[in-house]
C-alpha positions in Angstrom: -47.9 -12.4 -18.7 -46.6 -13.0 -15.2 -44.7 -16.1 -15.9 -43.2 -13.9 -18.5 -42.4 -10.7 -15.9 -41.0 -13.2 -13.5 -38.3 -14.9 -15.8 -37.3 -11.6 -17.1 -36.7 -10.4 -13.1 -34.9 -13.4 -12.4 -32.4 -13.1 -15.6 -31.9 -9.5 -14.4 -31.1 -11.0 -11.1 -28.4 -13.1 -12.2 -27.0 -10.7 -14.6 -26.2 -8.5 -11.2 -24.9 -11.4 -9.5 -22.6 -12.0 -12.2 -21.4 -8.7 -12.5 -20.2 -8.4 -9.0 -18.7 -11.4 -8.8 -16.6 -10.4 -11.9 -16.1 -7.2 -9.9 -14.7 -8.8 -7.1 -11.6 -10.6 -5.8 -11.1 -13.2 -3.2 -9.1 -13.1 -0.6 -6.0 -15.2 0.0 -7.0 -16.7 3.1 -9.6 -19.0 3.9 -11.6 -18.5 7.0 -14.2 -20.6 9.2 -16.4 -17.1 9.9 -16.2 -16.2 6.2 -14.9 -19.0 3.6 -15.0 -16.6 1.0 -14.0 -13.1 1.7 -14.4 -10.1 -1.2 -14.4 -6.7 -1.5 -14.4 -4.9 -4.4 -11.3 -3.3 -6.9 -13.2 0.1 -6.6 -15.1 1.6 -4.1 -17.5 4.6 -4.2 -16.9 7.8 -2.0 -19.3 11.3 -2.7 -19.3 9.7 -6.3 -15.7 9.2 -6.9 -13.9 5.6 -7.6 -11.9 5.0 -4.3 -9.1 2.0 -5.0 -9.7 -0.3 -1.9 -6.5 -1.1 0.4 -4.9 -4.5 0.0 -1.9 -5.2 2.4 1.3 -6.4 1.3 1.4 -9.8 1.5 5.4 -11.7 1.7 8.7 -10.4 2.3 12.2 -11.1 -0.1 9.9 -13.6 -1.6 9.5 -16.1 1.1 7.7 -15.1 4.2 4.1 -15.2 3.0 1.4 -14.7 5.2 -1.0 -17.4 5.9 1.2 -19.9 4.4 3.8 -22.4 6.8 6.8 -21.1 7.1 8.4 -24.5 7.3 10.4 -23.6 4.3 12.3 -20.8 5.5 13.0 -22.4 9.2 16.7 -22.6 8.5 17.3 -19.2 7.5 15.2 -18.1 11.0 17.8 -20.7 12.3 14.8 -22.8 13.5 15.0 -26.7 13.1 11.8 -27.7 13.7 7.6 -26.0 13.6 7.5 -27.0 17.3 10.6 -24.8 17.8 8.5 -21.6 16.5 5.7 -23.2 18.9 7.9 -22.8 21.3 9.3 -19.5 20.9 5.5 -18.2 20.7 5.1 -19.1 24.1 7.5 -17.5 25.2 7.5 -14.1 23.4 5.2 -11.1 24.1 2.0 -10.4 22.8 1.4 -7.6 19.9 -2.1 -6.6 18.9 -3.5 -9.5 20.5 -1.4 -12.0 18.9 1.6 -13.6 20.2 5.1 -13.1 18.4 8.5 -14.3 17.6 11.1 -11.5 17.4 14.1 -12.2 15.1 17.3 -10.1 14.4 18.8 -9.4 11.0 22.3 -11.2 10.4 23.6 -7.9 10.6 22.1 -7.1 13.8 20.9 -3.2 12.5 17.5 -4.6 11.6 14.7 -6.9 13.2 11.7 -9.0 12.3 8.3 -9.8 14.2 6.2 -12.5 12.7 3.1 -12.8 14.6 0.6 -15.8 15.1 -3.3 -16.0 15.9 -4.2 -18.1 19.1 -5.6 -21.6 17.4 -4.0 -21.3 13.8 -2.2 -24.1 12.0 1.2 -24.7 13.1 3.6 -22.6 11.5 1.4 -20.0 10.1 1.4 -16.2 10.8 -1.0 -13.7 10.1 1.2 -10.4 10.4 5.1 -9.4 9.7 6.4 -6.8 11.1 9.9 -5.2 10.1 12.1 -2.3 11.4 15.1 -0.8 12.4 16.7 -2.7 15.8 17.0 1.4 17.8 13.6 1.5 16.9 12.4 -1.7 18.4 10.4 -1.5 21.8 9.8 -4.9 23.3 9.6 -6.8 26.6 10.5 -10.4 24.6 13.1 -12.8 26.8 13.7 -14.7 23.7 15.0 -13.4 20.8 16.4 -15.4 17.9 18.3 -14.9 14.3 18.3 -14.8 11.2 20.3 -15.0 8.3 18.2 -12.0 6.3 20.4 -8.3 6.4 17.3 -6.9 5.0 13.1 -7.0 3.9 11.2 -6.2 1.3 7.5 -6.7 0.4 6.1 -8.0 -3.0 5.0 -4.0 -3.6 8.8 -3.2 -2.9 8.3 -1.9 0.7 11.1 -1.0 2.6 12.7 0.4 5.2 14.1 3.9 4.3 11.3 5.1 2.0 9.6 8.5 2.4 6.3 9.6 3.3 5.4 10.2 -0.1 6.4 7.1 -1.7 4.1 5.4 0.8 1.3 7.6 -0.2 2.3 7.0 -3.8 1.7 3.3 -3.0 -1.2 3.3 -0.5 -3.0 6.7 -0.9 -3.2 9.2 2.1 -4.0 6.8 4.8 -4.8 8.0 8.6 -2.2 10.3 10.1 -1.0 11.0 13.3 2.3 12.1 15.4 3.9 10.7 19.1 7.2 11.9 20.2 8.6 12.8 16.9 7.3 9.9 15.1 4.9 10.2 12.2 2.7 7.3 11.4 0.2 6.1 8.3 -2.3 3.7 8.7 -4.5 1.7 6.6 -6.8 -0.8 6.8 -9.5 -2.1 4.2 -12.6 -2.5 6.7 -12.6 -2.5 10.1 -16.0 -3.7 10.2 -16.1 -7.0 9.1 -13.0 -9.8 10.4 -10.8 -10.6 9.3 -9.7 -7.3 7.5 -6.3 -5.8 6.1 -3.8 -3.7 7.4 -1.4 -1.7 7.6 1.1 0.7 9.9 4.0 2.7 8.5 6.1 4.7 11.3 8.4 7.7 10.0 11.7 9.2 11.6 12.8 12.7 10.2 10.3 11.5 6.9 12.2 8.1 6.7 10.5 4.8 6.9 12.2 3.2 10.5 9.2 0.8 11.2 6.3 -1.1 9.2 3.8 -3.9 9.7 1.1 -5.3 7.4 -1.4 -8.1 7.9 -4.9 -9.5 8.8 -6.6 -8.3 11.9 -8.8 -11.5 13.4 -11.3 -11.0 16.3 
C-alpha cells in the first residue's frame, strides 16, 4: 500500500512539473547566473490574471538585442566590431552600462545602444531611441547613422500617446520632472537579469523610450 501511495505522489508530481513548464516561456537570452530564465504568460494579483511585462525586443527589424550587431555595422557607418569597441570606451555610461550614441540621417532623431561590461563583442543589452532636443548627454563621440527613424517589433514609436502605451503595456509606474511624464515597466526587479522599460512624454507625446535587460 505505500509503494502504491508513493508512485501515485510522484505521478502527481510530474504532472505539476509539466504543467508549469507548458505554462511558461523562455527567455531569449542565455545567462551564466540563470541559463534558463521563465516567468509565466499570466500572473496572479488579489485573484485576478495579471499579463506579465515583456520588453520589446528589435528595432526596424534589425537591431535585436542580445544578438551581434555585425550586420547592421554599415548602416551605423561602423567598419569593423572593434570600431563599436572603441566607441564604448569612449562614450558615457547609462544605467551602469556603457553606450554608443548615434544620430538619425536626418539629424532630428538619435539612437543609444548600450553594452554590459564583459559581454560578447558586439552585443547590446538595451536600445534607447528619442528625439535629438530631447537628448541629454555628456558623450565626446557621437556617430551616424543612415536610419531617419525606429520602430520596435510591437510598433513602438516616437510620437505615440500615453494611451497607446498603456494600450500596449498596461498602466505601468507614473511619475512627472519638469514637465515630462514618464511610464515604467519592468517584469521583476528581483531576480537578474529582468526586463524593462521607460517611456518619457512631452505635452502626452512619446519624445523618448528605452527597453531592455537590466544585469547586476
Amino acid at each position: 500500500m505505500r509503494v502504491i501511495f508513493s508512485f501515485i505522489l510522484l505521478l502527481l508530481s510530474l504532472s505539476f512539473i509539466k504543467a508549469a513548464e507548458n505554462r511558461a516561456i523562455k527567455h531569449p537570452y542565455p545567462y551564466t547566473t540563470s541559463a534558463v530564465k521563465t516567468h509565466l504568460d499570466t500572473l496572479m494579483l488579489d485573484g485576478e490574471p495579471m499579463i506579465s511585462f515583456k520588453t520589446d525586443t528589435s528595432l526596424n527589424d534589425e537591431i535585436v538585442l542580445y544578438q551581434n550587431i555585425e550586420k547592421i555595422l554599415a548602416k551605423l557607418n561602423l567598419g569593423s566590431l572593434q570600431e563599436f569597441e572603441a566607441l564604448l570606451q569612449k562614450g558615457d555610461e547609462d544605467e551602469g552600462m556603457p553606450t554608443v550614441l548615434f544620430i538619425s540621417e536626418d539629424s532630428t532623431q538619435y539612437l543609444r545602444l548600450a553594452a554590459a561590461k564583459g559581454s560578447a563583442l558586439g552585443d547590446i543589452e538595451a536600445f534607447e531611441v528619442g528625439y535629438l532636443q530631447y537628448l541629454h548627454t555628456n558623450h565626446q563621440k557621437i556617430g551616424r547613422c543612415i536610419y531617419t527613424d525606429f520602430t520596435t517589433e510591437r510598433g513602438l514609436h516616437l510620437d505615440m500617446t500615453t494611451e497607446d502605451i498603456i494600450a500596449l503595456k498596461g498602466s505601468g509606474l507614473a511619475s512627472e520632472k519638469e514637465g515630462i511624464y514618464s511610464l515604467y515597466y519592468s517584469d521583476n526587479e528581483f531576480d537578474y537579469p529582468y526586463d524593462y522599460a521607460r517611456f518619457y512624454f512631452k505635452n502626452n507625446k512619446l519624445v523618448r523610450f528605452r527597453c531592455g535587460y537590466q544585469i547586476p
